[in-house]
Structure formats: C-alpha cells, structure tokens
PADOLUM-67384 format. One line per field, with one value per atom (N, C-alpha, C): x, y, z; chain; atom name; residue number from 1. Coordinates in pm, whole numbers. Example, Ala and Ser with C-alpha at 12.3 -4.5 7.8 and 13.67 -1.06 7.14 Angstrom:
<atoms>
x <- [1319 / 1230 / 1320 / 1285 / 1367 / 1290] $
y <- [-569 / -450 / -330 / -225 / -106 / 3] $
z <- [780 / 780 / 780 / 708 / 714 / 787] $
mol <- [A / A / A / A / A / A] $
atom <- [N / CA / C / N / CA / C] $
seq <- [1 / 1 / 1 / 2 / 2 / 2] $
</atoms>
This chain:
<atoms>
x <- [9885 / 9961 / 10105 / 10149 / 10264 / 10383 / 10519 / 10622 / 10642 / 10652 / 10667 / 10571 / 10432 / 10336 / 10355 / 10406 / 10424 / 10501 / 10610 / 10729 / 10651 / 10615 / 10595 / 10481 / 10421 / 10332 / 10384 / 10504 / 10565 / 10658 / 10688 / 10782 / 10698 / 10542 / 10448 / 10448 / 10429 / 10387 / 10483 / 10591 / 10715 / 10709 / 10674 / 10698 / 10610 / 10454 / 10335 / 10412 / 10501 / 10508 / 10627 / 10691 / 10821 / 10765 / 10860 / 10861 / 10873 / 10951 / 11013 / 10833 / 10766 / 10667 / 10587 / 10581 / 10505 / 10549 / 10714 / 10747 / 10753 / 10753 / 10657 / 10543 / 10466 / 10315 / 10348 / 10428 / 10413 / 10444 / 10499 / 10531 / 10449 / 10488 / 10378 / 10232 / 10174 / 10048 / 10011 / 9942 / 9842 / 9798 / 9784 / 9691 / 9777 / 9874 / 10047 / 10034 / 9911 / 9933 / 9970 / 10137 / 10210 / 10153 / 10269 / 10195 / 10219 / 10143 / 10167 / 10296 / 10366 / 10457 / 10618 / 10579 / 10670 / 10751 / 10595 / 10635 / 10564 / 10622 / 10578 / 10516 / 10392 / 10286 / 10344 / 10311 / 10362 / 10269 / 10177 / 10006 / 10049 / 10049 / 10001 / 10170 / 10244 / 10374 / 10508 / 10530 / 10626 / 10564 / 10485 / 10515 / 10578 / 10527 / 10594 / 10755 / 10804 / 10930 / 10995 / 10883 / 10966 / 10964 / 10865 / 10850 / 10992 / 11069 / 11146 / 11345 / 11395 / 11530 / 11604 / 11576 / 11739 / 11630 / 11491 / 11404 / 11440 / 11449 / 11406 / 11555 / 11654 / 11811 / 11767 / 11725 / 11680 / 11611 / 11518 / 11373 / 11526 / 11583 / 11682 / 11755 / 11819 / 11916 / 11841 / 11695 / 11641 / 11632 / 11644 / 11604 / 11743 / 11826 / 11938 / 12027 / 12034 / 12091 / 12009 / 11944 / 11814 / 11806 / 11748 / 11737 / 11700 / 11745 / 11768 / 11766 / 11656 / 11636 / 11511 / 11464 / 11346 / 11336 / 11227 / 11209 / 11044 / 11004 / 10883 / 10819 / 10639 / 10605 / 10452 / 10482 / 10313 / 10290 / 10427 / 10358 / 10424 / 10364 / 10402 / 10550 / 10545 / 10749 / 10740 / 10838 / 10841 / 10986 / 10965 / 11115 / 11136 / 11067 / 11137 / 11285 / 11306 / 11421 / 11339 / 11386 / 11404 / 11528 / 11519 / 11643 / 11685 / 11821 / 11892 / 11806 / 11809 / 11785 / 11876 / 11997 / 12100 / 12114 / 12078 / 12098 / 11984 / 11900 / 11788 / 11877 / 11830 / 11858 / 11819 / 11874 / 11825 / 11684 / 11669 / 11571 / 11461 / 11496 / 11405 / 11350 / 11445 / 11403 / 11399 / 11417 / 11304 / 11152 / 11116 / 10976 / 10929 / 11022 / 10916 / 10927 / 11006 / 10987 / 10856 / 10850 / 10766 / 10588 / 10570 / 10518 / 10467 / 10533 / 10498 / 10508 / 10547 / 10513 / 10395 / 10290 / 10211 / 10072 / 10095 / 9994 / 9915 / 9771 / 9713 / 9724 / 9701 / 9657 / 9768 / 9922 / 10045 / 10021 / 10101 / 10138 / 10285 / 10337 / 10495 / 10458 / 10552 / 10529 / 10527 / 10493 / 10481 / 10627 / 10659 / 10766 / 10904 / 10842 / 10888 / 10828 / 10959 / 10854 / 10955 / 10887 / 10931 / 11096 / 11092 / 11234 / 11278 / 11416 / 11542 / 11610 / 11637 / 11740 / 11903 / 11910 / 12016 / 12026 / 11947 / 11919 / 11973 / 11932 / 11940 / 12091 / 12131 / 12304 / 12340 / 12326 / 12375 / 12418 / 12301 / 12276 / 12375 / 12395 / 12426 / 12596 / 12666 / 12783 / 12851 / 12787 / 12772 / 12733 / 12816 / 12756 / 12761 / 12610 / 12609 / 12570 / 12553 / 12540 / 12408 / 12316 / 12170 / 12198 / 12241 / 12275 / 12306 / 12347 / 12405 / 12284 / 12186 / 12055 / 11974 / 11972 / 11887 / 11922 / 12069 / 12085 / 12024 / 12050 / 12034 / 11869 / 11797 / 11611 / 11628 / 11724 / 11721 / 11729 / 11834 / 11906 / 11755 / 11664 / 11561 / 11443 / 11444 / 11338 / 11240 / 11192 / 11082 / 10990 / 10913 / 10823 / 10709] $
y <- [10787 / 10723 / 10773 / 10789 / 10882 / 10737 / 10813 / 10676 / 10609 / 10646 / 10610 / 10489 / 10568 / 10444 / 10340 / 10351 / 10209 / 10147 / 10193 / 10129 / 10014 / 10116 / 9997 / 9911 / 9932 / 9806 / 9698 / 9739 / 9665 / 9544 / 9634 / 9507 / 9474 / 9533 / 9433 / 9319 / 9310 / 9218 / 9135 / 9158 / 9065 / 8994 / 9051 / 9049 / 8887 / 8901 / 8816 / 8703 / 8740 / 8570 / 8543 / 8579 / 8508 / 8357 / 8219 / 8118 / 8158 / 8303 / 8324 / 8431 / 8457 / 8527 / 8404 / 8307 / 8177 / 8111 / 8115 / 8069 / 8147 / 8312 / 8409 / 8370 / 8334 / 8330 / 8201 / 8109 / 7989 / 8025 / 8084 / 8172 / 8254 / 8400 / 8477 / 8469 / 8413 / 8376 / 8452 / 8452 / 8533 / 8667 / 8584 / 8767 / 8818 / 8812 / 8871 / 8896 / 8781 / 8738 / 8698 / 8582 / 8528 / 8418 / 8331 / 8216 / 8254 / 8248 / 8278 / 8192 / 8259 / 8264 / 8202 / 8191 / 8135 / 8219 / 8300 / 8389 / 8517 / 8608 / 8740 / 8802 / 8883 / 8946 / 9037 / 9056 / 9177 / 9273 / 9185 / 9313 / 9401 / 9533 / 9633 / 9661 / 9604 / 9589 / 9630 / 9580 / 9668 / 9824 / 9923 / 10032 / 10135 / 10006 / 10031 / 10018 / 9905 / 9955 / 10034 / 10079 / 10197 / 10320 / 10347 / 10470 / 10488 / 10368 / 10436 / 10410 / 10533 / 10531 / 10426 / 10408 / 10237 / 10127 / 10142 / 10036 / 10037 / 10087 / 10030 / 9953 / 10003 / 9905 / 9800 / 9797 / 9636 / 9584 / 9612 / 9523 / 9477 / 9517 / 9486 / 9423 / 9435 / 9349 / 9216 / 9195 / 9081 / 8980 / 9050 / 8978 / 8925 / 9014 / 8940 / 8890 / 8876 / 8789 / 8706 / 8745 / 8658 / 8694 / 8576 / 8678 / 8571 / 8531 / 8405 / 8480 / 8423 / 8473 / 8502 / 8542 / 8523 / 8692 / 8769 / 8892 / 8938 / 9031 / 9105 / 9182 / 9128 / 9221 / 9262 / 9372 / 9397 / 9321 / 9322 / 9251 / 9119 / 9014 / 8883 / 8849 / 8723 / 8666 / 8579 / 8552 / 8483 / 8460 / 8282 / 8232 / 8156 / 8198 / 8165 / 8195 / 8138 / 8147 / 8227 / 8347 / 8386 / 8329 / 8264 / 8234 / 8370 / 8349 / 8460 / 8439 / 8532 / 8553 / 8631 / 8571 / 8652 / 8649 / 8518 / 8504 / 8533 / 8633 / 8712 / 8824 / 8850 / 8978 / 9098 / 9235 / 9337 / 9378 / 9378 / 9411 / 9295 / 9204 / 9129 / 9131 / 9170 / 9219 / 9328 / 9408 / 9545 / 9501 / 9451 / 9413 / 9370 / 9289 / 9223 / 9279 / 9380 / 9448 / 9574 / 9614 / 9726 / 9641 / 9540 / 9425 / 9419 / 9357 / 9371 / 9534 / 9607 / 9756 / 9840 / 9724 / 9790 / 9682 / 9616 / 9482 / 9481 / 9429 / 9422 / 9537 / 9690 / 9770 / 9851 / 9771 / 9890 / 9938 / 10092 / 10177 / 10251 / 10280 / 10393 / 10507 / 10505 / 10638 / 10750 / 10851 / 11028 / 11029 / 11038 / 11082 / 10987 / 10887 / 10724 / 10700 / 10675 / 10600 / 10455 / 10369 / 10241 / 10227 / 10132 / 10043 / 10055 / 10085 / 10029 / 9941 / 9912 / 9787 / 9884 / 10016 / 10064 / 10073 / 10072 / 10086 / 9949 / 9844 / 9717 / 9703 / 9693 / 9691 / 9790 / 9858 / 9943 / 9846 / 9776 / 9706 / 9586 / 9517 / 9419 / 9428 / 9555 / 9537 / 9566 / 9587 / 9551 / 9442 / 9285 / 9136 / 9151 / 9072 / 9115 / 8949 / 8913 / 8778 / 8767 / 8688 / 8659 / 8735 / 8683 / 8764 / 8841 / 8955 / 9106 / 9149 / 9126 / 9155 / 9149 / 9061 / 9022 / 9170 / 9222 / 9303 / 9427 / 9426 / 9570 / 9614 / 9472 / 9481 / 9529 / 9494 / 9535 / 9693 / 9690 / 9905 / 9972 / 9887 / 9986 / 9999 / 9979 / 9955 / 9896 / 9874 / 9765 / 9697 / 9710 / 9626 / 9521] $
z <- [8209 / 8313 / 8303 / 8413 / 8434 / 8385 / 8385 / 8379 / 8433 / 8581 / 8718 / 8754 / 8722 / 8701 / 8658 / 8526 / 8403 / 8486 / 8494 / 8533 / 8717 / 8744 / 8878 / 8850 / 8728 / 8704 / 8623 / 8515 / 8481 / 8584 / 8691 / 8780 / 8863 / 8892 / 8972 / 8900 / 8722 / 8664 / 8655 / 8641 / 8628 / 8750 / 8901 / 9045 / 9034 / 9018 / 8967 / 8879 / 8795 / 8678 / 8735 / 8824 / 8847 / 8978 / 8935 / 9054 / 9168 / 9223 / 9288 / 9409 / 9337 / 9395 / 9455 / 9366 / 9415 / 9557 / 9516 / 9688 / 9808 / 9719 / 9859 / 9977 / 9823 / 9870 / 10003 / 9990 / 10049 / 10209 / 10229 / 10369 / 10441 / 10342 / 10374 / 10343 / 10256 / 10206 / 10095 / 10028 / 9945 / 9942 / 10066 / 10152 / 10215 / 10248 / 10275 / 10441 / 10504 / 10640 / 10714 / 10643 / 10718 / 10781 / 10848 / 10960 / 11066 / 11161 / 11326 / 11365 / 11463 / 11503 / 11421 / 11275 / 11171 / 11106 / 11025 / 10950 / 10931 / 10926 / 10985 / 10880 / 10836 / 10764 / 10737 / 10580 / 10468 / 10508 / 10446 / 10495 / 10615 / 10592 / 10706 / 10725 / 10744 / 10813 / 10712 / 10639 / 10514 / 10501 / 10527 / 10511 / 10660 / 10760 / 10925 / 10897 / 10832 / 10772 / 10676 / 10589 / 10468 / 10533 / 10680 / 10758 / 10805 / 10863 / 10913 / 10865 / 10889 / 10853 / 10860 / 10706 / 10713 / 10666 / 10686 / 10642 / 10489 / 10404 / 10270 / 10238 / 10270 / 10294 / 10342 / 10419 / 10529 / 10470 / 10336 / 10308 / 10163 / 10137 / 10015 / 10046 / 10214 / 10237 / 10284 / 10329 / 10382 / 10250 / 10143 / 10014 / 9990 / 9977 / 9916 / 10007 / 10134 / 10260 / 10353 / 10304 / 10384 / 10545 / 10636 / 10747 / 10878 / 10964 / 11052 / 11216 / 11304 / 11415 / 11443 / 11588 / 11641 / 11599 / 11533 / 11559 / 11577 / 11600 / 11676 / 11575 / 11517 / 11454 / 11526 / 11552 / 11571 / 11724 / 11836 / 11889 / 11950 / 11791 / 11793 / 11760 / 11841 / 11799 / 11676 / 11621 / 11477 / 11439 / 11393 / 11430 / 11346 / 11229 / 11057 / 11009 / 10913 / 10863 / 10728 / 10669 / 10534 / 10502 / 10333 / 10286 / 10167 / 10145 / 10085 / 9948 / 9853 / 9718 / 9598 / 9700 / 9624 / 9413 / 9439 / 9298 / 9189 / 9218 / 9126 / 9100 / 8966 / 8943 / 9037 / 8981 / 9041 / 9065 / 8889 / 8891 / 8917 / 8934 / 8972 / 9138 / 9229 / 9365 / 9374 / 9298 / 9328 / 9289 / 9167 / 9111 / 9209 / 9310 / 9434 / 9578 / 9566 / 9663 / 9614 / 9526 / 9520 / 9479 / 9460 / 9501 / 9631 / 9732 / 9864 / 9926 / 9856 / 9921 / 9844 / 9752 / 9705 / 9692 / 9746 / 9798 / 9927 / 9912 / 10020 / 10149 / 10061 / 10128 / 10156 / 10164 / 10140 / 10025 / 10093 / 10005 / 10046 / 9970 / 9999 / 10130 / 10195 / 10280 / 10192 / 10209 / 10139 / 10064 / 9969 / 9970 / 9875 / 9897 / 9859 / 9738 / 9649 / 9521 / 9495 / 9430 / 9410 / 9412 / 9435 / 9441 / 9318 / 9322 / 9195 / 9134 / 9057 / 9050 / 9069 / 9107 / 9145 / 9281 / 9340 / 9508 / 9543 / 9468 / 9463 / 9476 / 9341 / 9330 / 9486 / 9491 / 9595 / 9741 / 9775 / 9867 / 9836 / 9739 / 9688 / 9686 / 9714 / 9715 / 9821 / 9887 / 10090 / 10107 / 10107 / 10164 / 10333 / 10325 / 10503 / 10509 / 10651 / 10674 / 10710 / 10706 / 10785 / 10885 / 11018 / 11117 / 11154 / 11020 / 11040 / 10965 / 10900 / 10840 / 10992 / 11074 / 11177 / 11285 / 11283 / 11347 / 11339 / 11144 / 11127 / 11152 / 11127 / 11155 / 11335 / 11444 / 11541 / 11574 / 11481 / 11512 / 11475 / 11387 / 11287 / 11408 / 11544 / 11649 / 11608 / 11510 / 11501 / 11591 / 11647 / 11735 / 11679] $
mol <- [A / A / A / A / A / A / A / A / A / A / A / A / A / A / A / A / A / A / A / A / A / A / A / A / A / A / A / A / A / A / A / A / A / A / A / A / A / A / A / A / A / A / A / A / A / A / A / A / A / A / A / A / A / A / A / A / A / A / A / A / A / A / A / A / A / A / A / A / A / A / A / A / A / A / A / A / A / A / A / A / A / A / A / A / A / A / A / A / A / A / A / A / A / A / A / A / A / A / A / A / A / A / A / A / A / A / A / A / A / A / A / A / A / A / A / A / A / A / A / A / A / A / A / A / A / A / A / A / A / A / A / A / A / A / A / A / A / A / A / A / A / A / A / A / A / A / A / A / A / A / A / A / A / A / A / A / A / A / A / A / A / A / A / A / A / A / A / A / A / A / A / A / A / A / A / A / A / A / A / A / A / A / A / A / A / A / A / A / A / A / A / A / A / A / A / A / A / A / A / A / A / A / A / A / A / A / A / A / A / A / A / A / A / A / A / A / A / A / A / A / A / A / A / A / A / A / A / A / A / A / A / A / A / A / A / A / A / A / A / A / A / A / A / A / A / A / A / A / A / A / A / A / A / A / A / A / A / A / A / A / A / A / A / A / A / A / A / A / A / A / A / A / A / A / A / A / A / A / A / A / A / A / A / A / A / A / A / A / A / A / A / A / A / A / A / A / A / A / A / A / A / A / A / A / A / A / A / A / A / A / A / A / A / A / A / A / A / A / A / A / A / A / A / A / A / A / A / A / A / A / A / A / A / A / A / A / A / A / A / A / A / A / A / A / A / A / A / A / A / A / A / A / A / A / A / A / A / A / A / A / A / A / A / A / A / A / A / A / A / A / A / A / A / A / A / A / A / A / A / A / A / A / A / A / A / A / A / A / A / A / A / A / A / A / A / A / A / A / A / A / A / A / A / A / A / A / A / A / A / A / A / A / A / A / A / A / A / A / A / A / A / A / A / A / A / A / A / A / A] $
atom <- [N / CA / C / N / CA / C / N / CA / C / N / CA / C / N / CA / C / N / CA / C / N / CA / C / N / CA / C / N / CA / C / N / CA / C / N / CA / C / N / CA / C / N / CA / C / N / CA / C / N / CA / C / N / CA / C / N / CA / C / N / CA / C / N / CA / C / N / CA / C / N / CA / C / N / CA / C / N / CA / C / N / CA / C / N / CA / C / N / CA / C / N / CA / C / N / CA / C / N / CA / C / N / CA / C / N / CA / C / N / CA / C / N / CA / C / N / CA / C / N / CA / C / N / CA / C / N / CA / C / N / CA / C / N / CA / C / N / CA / C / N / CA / C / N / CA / C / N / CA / C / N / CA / C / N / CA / C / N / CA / C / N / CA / C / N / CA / C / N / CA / C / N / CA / C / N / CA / C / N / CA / C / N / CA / C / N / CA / C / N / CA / C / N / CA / C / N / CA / C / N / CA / C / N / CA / C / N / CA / C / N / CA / C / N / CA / C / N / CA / C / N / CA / C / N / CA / C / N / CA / C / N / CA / C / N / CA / C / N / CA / C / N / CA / C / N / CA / C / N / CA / C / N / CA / C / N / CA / C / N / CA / C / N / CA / C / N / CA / C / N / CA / C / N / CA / C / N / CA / C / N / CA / C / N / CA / C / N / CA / C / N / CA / C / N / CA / C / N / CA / C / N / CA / C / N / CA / C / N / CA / C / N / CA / C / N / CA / C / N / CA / C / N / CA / C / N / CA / C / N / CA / C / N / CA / C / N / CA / C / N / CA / C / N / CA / C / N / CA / C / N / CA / C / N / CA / C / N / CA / C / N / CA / C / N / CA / C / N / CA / C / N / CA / C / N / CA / C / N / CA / C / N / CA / C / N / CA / C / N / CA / C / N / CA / C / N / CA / C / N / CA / C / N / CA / C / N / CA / C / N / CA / C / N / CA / C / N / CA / C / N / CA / C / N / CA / C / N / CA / C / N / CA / C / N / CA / C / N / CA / C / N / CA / C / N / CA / C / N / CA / C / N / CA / C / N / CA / C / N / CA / C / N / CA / C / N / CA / C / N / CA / C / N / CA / C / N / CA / C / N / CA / C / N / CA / C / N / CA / C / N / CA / C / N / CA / C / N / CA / C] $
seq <- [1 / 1 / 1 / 2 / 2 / 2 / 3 / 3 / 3 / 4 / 4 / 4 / 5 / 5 / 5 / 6 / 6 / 6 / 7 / 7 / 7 / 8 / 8 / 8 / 9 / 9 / 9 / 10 / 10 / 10 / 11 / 11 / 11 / 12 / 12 / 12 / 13 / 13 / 13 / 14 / 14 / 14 / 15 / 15 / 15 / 16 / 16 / 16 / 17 / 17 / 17 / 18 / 18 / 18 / 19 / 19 / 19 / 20 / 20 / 20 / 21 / 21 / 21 / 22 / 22 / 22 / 23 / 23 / 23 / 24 / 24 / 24 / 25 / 25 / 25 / 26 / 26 / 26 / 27 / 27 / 27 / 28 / 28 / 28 / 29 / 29 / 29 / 30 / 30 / 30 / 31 / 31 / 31 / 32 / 32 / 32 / 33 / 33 / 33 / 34 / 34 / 34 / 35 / 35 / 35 / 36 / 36 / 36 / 37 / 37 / 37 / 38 / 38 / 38 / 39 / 39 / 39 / 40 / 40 / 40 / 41 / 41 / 41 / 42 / 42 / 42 / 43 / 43 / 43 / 44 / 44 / 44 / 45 / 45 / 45 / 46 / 46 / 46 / 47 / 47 / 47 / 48 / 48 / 48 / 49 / 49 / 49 / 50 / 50 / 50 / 51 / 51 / 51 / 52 / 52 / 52 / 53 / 53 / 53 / 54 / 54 / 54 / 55 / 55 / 55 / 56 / 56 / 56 / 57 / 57 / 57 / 58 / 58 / 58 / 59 / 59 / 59 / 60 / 60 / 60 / 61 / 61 / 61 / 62 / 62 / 62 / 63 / 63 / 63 / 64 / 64 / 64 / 65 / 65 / 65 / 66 / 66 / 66 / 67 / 67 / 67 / 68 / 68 / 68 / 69 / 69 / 69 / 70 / 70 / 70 / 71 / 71 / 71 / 72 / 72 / 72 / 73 / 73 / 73 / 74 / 74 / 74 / 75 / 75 / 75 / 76 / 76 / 76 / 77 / 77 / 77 / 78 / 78 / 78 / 79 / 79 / 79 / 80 / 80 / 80 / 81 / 81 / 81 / 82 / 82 / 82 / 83 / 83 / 83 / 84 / 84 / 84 / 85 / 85 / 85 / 86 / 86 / 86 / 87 / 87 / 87 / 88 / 88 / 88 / 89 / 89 / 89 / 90 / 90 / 90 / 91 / 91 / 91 / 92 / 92 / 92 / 93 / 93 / 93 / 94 / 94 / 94 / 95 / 95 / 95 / 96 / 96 / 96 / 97 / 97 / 97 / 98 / 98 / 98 / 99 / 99 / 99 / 100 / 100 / 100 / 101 / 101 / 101 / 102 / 102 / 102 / 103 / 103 / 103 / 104 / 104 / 104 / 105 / 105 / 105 / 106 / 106 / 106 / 107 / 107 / 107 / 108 / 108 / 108 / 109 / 109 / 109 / 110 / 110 / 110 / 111 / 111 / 111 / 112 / 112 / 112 / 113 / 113 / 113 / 114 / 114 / 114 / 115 / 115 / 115 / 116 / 116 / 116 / 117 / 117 / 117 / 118 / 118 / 118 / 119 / 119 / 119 / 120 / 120 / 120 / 121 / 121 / 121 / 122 / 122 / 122 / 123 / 123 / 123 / 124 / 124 / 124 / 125 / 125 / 125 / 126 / 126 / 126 / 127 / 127 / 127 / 128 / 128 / 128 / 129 / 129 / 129 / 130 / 130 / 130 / 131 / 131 / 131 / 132 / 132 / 132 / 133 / 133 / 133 / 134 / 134 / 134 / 135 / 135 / 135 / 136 / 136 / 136 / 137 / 137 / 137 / 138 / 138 / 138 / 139 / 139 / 139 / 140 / 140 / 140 / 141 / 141 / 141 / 142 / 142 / 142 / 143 / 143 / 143] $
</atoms>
C-alpha cells in the first residue's frame, strides 16, 4: 500500500470516529442521500464538484463557513442551512472531506488526490461569510 493510500485511510478512519461524522450522517444520511428538498446528497454529487474549477475551495470553504440559501442539485432545490465547522481542526476537515469524496461510490476526479490539512489552512485564512460561500457555490455553475 502506497503512502498516499495509508494516509487517506488513516483520515477516513479518524473521519468514521469523530462526533462530528455522526452529525453528518444526520443530514445527509448514511447512504450520503440527503433529505429531499432540505438537504442535498453527497452520493454521486461531491465529485460533480471536485470536476470543476474552484470546487475543492468550495467543499473547504462549505465546511469551515458553512453555507445558508436555497441551492440546485441534480435538478432539485434545497433550503438547508449547513452550519460552520470552523472550530475542527485541519486535519480534521480534510479526513472528512476525503470521506465524503470517497464514500458511496465517489471517487477523486483523474488527477486529484485527497484533501490536506494545508489546503485546509489555506482556505481558513480567507474568512468568508455563509453567504459569500453560497455565492461562490453560484460562480462554480452547479446545477
């Protein structure tokens, strides 16, 4: 097993024992299907955002600013509130971002390998507001 490997099974596993994956599940579900018109599905849909330019900023900034407003997946409208998670470590929202980008059938686009806890900090010293997170999911065309 390569390093790269370890390493993203190590922060899957951390991703798995943290409280913080548990109150995932409560939203998005288990099966990372979301609730209709609440809350919007990991499954299938996080690698529609790592495809495109500015998505993997946006899946870092949704974590650590959270994310407030009606937006469009697949389609459907959805008019949840994500709350911020500012106060996890780094590496603790990368573990759960590469988590939901490696769950229930995601995988990384070509080219993409797991999340950082430097990508992280990166993101983290740019404070954006819910509503400037809500924007930037707009600039990313998303449907």
């Amino acid at each position: 097993m390569g390093l790269g490997a370890h390493l993203l099974g190590a922060q899957n596993a951390l991703a798995q024992a943290t409280p913080l994956y548990a109150q995932c599940q409560g939203c998005h579900q288990a099966n990372g299907a979301g609730i209709p018109g609440v809350f919007p599905p990991l499954a299938g849909h996080v690698p529609e955002i790592l495809a495109v330019k500015g998505g993997r900023e946006y899946l870092i900034q949704t974590l650590l600013y959270g994310l407030q407003g009606q937006i469009t997946v697949k389609g459907n409208r959805y008019q949840g509130v994500m709350p911020a998670y500012a106060q996890l470590k780094d590496e603790e929202i990368a573990a759960l971002l590469n988590h939901i980008s490696t769950q229930w059938g995601n995988r990384f686009p070509p080219g993409q390998g797991p999340f950082t806890a430097a990508e992280v900090r990166a993101q983290r010293a740019k404070p954006m507001t819910a509503a400037q997170v809500l924007e930037a999911r707009n600039k990313l065309g998303l449907k």
